[in-house]
Structure formats: C-alpha cells, structure tokens
N, C-alpha and C positions, 0 to 999 in steps of 0.2 A: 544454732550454730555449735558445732563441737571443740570442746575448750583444746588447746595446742598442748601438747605433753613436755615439759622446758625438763632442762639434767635439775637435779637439786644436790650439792653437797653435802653428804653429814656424818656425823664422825659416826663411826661402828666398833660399839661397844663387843669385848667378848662373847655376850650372849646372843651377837649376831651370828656366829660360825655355822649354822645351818643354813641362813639364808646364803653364805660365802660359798658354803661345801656347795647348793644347789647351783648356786651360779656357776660354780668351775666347773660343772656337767654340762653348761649349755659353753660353756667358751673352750674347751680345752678336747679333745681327744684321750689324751688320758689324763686326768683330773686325780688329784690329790686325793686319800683317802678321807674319808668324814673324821674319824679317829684325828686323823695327821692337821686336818684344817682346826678342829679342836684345839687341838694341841700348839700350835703355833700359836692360834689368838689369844692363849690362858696364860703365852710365854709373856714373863715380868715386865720385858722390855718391847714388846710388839704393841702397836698403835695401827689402826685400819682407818682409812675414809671410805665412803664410798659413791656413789650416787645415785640419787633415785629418780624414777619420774614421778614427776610433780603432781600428776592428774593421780595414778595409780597406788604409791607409796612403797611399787616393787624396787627391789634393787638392781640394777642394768649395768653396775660396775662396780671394782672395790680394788684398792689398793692397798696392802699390808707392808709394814714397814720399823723397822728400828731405829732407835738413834741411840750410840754409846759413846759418851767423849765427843772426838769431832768427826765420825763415820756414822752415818746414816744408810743401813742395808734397804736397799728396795727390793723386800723379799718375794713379792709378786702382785699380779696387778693382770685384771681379766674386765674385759667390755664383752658384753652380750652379744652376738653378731648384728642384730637388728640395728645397735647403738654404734656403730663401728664409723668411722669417717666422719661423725660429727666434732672432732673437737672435746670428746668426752675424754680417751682416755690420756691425751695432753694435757687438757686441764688435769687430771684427776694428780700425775707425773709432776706439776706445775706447785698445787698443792703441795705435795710432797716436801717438794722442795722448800718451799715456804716455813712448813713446820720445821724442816731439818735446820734450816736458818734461826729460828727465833728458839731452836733448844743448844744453839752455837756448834752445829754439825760443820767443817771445812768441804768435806765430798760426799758426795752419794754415790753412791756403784748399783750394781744388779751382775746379776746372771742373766744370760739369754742363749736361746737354741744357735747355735750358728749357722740352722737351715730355718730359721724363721726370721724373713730377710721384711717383713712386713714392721713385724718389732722391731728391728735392728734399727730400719731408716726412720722410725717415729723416736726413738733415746737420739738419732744422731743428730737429726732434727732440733730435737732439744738442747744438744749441748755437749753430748756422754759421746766418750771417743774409747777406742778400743784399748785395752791393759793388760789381758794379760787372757790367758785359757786356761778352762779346768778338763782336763781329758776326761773323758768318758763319766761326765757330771750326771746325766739324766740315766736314771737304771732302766727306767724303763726300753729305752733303744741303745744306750751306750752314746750317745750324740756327747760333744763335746758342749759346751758351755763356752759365753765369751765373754770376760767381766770387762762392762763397761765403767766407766767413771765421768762425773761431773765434778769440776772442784768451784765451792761457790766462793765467791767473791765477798 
C-alpha cells in the first residue's frame, strides 16, 4: 500500500532561500530573482513557513513574512500547482496570522496582482478587504498591485 502524502508545516530558516527561489519557478511566471529571494530571507525582520510533503520532505509551499510593531507584511506566499485547492495555501495564510498575533501584530496586509482574481478571492475568503492601490507595483508588466488588509482582533 503506498503511504498518502499529508502538507507538513515548518518553519524555514534563511538557508532555505534556494529551495524558495526553486519553488517560485514552478508557481509563478515571472519569479523573483535567486539574488532578490536571498536577499529577502537574510532580511533582519523576514520570518518564512512553509510546507512540505510529508512522505517526500520536498517543499510545495512557503510563505514569507514580517512583523514590525503591530503590522505584519505578507510579503509572499507560493503553492506548487500540483498542491493548489487543497487547503494548503489557507493554512499556510492562517499560520501567518497566528504568528503575527502571538508577536502582538493589529493587521496583516499584502500586495496582490489585481488581475490575479484566484489570489484575491482566497485573502477575501480569509478576511483581507481591499485598501488602497499601488500603481504600476510589479515592473515586470506594470500591473497595479491591490493592498489588501486583515485587522486581527
């Protein structure tokens, strides 16, 4: 009988940013560069989860994130296509939240594409309502950005 592959969450340390930079190549169209994924996770105040399969020990999702005072940036956050519609990257968002709470965060915000309507209704799902736009946020196509917010309770 072949064993069932379950999410596992765990924290990811800085010296995971290669397995991040690889992952954002299978999730994203244009992906971050290896340098820039570097550079984020080695930042003072950036904190990752991620999640892996259980059977495998690969990584199938990861969220990057800060917390300063009472704002917590969800600076991004990628599921593998394969792992997509399970639950994964809710939880993963769920998490998030959790830590921004027990480091006494008031909101969480993010950026999101405002023609990535798949993301949009999983944050709105969650809680996260629109606030505010950042014009021509992504360089790579000039898309706007739409900063969502969660304020926790």
């Amino acid at each position: 009988m072949e064993k069932r592959s379950e999410p596992r969450l765990v924290r990811l340390g800085r010296y995971r940013w290669r397995d991040v930079a690889a992952l954002q190549r299978r999730c994203f169209e244009n992906p971050w560069d290896p340098g820039t994924v570097r550079e984020v996770m080695e930042g003072a105040l950036c904190r990752g989860l991620g999640v892996e399969n259980s059977v495998s020990g690969i990584l199938v999702a990861y969220a990057l994130y800060a917390v300063q005072r009472e704002l917590c940036h969800l600076i991004d956050l990628g599921v593998t296509p394969g792992w997509r519609r399970r639950g994964v990257g809710s939880g993963l968002v769920e998490a998030v939240i959790e830590q921004a709470r027990a480091a006494s965060a008031s909101t969480v915000f993010l950026e999101v594409r405002e023609q990535n309507t798949a993301a949009r209704a999983l944050y709105e799902r969650l809680g996260f309502t629109r606030r505010g736009r950042r014009p021509r946020y992504y360089p790579d196509t000039d898309e706007d950005a739409l900063v969502l917010m969660r304020d926790l309770p």
